[in-house]
Each structure stands twice: as structure tokens, then as C-alpha cells.
C-alpha positions as a Python dict, from the first residue, in 0.01 Angstrom:
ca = {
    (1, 'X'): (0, 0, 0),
    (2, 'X'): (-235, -21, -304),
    (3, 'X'): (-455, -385, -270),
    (4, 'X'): (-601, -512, -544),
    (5, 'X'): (-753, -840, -764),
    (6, 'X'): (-511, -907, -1054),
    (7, 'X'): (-575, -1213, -1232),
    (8, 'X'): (-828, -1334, -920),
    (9, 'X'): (-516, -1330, -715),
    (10, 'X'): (-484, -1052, -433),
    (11, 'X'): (-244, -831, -458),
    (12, 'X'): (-112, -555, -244),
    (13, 'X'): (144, -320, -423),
    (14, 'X'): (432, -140, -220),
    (15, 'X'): (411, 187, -510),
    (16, 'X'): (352, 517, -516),
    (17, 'X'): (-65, 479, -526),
    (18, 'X'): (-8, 742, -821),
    (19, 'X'): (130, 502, -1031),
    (20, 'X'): (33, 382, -1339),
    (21, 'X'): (-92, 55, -1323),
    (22, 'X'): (62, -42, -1670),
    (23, 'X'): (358, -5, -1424),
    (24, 'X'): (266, -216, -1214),
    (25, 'X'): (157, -473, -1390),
    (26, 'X'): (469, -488, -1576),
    (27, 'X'): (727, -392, -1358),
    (28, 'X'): (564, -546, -977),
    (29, 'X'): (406, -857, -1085),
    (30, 'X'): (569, -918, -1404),
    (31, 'X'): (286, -953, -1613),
    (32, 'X'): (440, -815, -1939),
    (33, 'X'): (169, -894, -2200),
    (34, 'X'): (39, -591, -2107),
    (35, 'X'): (216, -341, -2340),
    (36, 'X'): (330, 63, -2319),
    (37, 'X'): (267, 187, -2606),
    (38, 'X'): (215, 506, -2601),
    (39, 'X'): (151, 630, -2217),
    (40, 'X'): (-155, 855, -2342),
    (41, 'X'): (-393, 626, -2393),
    (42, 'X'): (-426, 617, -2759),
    (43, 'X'): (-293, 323, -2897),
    (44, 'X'): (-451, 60, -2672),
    (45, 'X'): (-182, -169, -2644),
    (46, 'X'): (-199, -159, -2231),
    (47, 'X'): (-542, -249, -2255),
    (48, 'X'): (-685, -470, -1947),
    (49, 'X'): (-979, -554, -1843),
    (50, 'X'): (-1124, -358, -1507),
    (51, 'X'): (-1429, -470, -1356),
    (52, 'X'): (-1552, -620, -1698),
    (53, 'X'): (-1435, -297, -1906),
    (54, 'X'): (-1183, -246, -2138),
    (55, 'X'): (-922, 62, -1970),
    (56, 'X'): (-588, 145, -2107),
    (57, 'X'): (-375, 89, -1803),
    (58, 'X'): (-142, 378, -1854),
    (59, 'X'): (-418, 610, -1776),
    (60, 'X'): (-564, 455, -1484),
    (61, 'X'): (-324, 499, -1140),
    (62, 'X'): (-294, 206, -851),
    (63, 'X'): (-499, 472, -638),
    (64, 'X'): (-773, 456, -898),
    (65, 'X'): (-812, 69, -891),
    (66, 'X'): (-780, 34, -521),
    (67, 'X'): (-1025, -304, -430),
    (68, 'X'): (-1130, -345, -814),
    (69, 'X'): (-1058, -706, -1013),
    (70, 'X'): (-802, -667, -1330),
    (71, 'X'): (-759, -968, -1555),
    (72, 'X'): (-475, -929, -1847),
    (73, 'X'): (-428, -1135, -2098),
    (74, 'X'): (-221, -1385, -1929),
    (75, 'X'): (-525, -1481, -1773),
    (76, 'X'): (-778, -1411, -2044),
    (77, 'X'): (-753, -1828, -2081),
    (78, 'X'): (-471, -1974, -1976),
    (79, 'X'): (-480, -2235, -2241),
    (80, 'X'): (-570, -2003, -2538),
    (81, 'X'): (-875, -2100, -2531),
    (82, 'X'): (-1070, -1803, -2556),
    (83, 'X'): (-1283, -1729, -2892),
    (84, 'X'): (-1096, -1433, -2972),
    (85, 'X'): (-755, -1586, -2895),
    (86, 'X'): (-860, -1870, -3130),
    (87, 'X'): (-974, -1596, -3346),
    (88, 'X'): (-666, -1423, -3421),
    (89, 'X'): (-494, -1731, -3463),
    (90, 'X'): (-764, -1856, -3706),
    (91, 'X'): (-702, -1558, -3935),
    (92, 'X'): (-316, -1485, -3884),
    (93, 'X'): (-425, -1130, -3714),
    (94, 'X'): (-84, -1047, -3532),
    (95, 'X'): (224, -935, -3758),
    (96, 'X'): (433, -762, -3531),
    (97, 'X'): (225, -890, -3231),
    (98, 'X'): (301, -563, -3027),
    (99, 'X'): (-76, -449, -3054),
    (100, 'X'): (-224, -796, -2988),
    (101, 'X'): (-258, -847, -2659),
    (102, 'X'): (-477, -519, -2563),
    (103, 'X'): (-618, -531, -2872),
    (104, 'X'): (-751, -908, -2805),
    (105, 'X'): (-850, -736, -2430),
    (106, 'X'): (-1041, -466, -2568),
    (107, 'X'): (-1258, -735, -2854),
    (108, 'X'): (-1315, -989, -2532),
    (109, 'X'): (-1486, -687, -2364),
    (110, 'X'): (-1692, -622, -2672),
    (111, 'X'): (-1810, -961, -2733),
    (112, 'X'): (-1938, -1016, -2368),
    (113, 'X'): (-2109, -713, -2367),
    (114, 'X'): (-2215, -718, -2719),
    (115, 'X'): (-2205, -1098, -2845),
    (116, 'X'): (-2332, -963, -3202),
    (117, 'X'): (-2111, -686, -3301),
    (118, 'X'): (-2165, -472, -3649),
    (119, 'X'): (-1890, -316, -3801),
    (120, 'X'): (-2010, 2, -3681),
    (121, 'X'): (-1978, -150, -3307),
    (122, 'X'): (-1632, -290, -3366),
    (123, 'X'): (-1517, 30, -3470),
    (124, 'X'): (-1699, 248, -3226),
    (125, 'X'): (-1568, 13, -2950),
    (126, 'X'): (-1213, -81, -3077),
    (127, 'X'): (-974, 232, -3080),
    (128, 'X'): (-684, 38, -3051),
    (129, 'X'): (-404, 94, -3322),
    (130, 'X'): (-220, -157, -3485),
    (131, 'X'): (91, -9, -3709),
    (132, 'X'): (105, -296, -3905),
    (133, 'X'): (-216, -266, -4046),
    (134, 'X'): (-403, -526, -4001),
    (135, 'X'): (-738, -393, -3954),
    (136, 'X'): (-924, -619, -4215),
    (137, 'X'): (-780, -959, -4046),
    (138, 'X'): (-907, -792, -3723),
    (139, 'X'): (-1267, -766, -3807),
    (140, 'X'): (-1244, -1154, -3961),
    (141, 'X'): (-1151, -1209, -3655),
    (142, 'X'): (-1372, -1048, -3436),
    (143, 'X'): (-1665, -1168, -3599),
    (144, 'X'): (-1558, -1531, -3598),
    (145, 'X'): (-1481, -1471, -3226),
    (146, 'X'): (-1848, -1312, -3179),
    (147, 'X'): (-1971, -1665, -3396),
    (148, 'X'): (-1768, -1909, -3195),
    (149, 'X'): (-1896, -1731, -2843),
    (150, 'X'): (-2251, -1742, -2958),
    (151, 'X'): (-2192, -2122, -3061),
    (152, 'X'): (-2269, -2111, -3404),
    (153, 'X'): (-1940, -2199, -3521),
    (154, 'X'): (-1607, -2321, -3402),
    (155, 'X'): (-1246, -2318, -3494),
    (156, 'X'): (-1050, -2612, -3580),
    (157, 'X'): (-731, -2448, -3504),
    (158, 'X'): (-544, -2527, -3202),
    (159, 'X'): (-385, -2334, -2964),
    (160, 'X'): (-35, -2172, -3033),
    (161, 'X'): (188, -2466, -2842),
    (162, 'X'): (321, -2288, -2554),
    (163, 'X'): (643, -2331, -2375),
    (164, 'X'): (670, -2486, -2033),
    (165, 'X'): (823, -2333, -1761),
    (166, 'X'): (1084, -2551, -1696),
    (167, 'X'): (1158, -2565, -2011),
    (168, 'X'): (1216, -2156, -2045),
    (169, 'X'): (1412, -2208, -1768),
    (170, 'X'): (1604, -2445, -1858),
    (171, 'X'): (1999, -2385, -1893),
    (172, 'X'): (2155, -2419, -2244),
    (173, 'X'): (2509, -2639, -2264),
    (174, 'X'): (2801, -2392, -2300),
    (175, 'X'): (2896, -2431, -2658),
    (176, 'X'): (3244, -2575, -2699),
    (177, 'X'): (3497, -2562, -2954),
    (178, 'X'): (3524, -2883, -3150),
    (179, 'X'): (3890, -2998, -3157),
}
């Protein structure tokens, strides 16, 4: 048994310690913002945070994150709060949305460690590929992230309106034939 922080909850996983935590996240605790992408670590989209750093969870086993703290992005900010969530939504970043989530991961980690990024920075620090292309609505972003973090500026946008629960769960009518 692999134990473990994931989104400040403890967690002890019944796995093979040599699995990939991308697996576990996804599969075990059914955390599935965290995307596979490419399982070699390139494209970024199973980026988490670790101990305050940005790792691509395919490339990381449980064994290797025995007793360390994840956060994903389901707990980045629960309410989509968070500067660069706002960010992204600010600028209409996502297209597809299948690179978003690590990609937002990988920027948070940037900003707290750097909370004045260059262009040079953003692109040393974010490797993560999006394949729709949206690179230039990606450093709008970041930077108005890095502003609203530093306090010099904030976003009027709101956040997405998520979905309840109960109402995800809820059961849809049968559809009947009208007579």
C-alpha cells in the first residue's frame, strides 16, 4: 500500500507501487482532470503539482510519491477562483480543452515561484503542448494571471458556472412517444 496527500486528503492506494500515478489519479480516486496524453512525458497534459512543482504524472510511479502532497486541478480552487483559471477564461485559452488542465498546473507553479514571468520564463518553464494552437492566448493569459496574483489587476469575469452534483446525478425522464 502506497500512502499519500492528494488534494490534502490522505490517501493510501491498494496498486502496484510501480504504477503511474496518472493511473492512479484517474483510475483509484477518480480524479480525471488529470489527462494521458502521451505517457512519455512530453505533452504535459498529466501535469500535477508535487510538493509545489510542476511533474507530469505519467512519469512519476506511486513508489516515487510515497508520503509527498499532490494537488490536481480539481483542487487548484474549487470555485475557479484561481488567477490563472480566471485567466484562461478571461482570454478564451482552451479550444479543445484537452491540454488545459496540466497546462493551467504547470503556469500556477510558475507564477508562485516566479510571480513576474518574461516570455523567456514562460517558455523555458511551460513545455506543455497544446495541438490546437493556442500558444498566443496562453501567454495573454499567463501574464494577466502573473498581474492579477501580484494585485495589480483583476478580472471581471466570473467563474465558468459549474454543475452541482445532484444535479449530474440526477436521472433524466424516459422519453415517451407522444400519442
Amino acid at each position: 500500500m502506497t500512502a499519500l496527500t492528494v488534494n490534502d486528503r490522505p490517501v493510501d492506494y491498494r496498486m502496484d507501487p510501480a504504477t503511474p500515478l496518472l493511473w492512479a489519479l484517474r483510475d483509484a480516486s477518480n480524479l480525471t482532470g488529470t489527462k494521458y496524453g502521451c505517457g512519455t512525458g512530453d505533452c504535459g497534459a498529466c501535469t500535477v503539482m508535487i510538493d509545489g512543482e510542476a511533474i507530469r504524472s505519467c512519469q512519476v510511479s506511486l513508489a516515487d510519491v510515497e508520503g509527498r502532497f499532490v494537488i490536481t486541478i480539481e483542487a487548484l480552487s474549487r470555485d475557479r477562483g484561481h488567477p490563472v483559471q480566471q485567466a484562461f477564461a478571461e482570454k478564451q485559452v482552451p479550444q479543445c480543452g484537452f491540454c488545459t488542465p496540466g497546462m493551467i498546473m504547470a503556469i500556477a507553479v510558475l507564477i508562485k515561484k516566479n510571480p513576474n514571468p518574461t516570455r523567456g520564463d514562460i517558455d523555458r518553464e511551460i513545455t506543455n503542448l497544446c495541438r490546437c494552437g493556442c500558444y498566443p492566448r496562453v501567454y495573454e493569459a499567463v501574464e494577466l494571471a502573473a498581474r492579477v496574483a501580484r494585485g495589480e489587476e483583476r478580472i471581471a469575469a466570473a467563474p465558468p458556472p459549474g454543475i452541482s452534483p445532484e444535479d449530474a446525478a440526477r436521472a433524466v425522464p424516459a422519453l415517451t412517444p407522444e400519442h
